[in-house]
C-alpha positions in Angstrom: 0.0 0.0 0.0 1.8 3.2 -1.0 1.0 6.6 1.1 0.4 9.6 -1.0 0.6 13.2 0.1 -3.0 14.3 0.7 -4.4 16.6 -2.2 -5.5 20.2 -1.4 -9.5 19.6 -1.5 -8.6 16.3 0.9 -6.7 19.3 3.3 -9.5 21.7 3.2 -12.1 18.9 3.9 -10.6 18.6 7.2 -12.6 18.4 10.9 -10.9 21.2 11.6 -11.0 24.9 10.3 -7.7 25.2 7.7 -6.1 28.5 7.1 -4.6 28.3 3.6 -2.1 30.4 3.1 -1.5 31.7 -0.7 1.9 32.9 -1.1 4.6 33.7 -3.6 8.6 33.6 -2.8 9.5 36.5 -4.1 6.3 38.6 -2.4 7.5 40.8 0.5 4.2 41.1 2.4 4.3 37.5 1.9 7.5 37.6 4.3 6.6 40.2 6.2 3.3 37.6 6.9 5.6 34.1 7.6 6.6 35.8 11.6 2.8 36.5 11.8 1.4 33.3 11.0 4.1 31.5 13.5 2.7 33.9 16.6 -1.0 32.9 15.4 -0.6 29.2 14.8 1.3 29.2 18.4 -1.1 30.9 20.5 -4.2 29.0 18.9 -2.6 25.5 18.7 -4.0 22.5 17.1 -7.5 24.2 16.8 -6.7 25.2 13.4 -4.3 23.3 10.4 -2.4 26.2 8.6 -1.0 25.3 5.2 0.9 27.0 3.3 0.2 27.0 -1.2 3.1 28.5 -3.2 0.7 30.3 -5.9 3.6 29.9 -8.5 4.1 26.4 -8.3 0.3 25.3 -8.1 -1.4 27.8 -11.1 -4.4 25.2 -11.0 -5.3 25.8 -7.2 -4.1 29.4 -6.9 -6.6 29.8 -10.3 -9.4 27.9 -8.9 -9.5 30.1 -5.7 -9.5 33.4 -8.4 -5.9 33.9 -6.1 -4.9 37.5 -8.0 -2.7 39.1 -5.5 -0.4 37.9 -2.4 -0.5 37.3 0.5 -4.3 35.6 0.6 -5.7 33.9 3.5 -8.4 31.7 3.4 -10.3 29.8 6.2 -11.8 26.7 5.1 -14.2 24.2 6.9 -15.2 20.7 5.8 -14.5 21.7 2.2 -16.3 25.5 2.5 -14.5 28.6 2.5 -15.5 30.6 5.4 -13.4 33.9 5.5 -10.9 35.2 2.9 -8.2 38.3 3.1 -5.8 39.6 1.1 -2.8 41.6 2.2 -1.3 41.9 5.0 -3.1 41.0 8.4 -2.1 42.0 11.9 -1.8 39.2 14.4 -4.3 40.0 16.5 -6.6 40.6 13.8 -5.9 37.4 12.5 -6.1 35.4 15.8 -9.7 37.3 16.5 -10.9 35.7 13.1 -9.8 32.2 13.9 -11.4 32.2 17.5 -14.7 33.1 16.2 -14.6 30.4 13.5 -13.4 27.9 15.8 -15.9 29.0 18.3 -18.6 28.7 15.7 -17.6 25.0 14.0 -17.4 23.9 17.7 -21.2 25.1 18.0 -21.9 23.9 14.8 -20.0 20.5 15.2 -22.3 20.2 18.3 -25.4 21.1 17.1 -24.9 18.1 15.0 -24.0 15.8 17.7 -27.3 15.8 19.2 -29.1 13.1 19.0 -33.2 12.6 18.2 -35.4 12.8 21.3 -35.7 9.1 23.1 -39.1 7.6 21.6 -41.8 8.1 24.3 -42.8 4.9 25.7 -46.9 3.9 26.5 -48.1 2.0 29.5 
């Protein structure tokens, strides 16, 4: 059984909220961004996957996305994009965006947790 690297719509269909980063090496925002995203992914731990898509080596998903400038962010949830930004973002900015998500994919993930009410029973 061979083990393939997980494709990008297989990383955005995650559990989890996944912040996409679209960036470009030669794109100084983008660098000025890479410090930033560190500090966020640190103080929200394993709440949220970040991932990181080089926009010059994949055209197709960069294209897809309608990705025209760098640095973009996206937030995706199960497959659906749920917040997008383009430029640069301050930290704290950023960090209040992925709280709320999470806080409202945890409601969300709950709401579907709950189960049909137990079947009245008749004496």
């Amino acid at each position: 059984m061979e083990n393939h690297a997980p494709t990008f719509s297989e990383i955005i269909r995650s559990e989890k909220p996944v912040l996409v980063d679209f960036f470009a090496t030669w794109c100084m925002p983008c660098k000025m961004m890479e410090p930033i995203l560190e500090e966020v992914k640190h103080k929200i731990g394993d709440q949220v996957l970040f991932y990181q898509v080089d926009v010059d080596r994949n055209p197709l998903v960069a294209s897809v996305y309608q990705i025209s400038g760098v640095p973009t962010l996206m937030v995706f949830h199960k497959g659906q994009p749920l917040w997008r930004h383009s430029g640069f973002v301050p930290p704290d900015q950023l960090l209040q965006v992925l709280q709320k998500i999470v806080q409202d994919t945890t409601t969300s993930a709950k709401d579907e947790e709950v189960s049909s009410p137990a079947e009245e029973k008749h004496s």
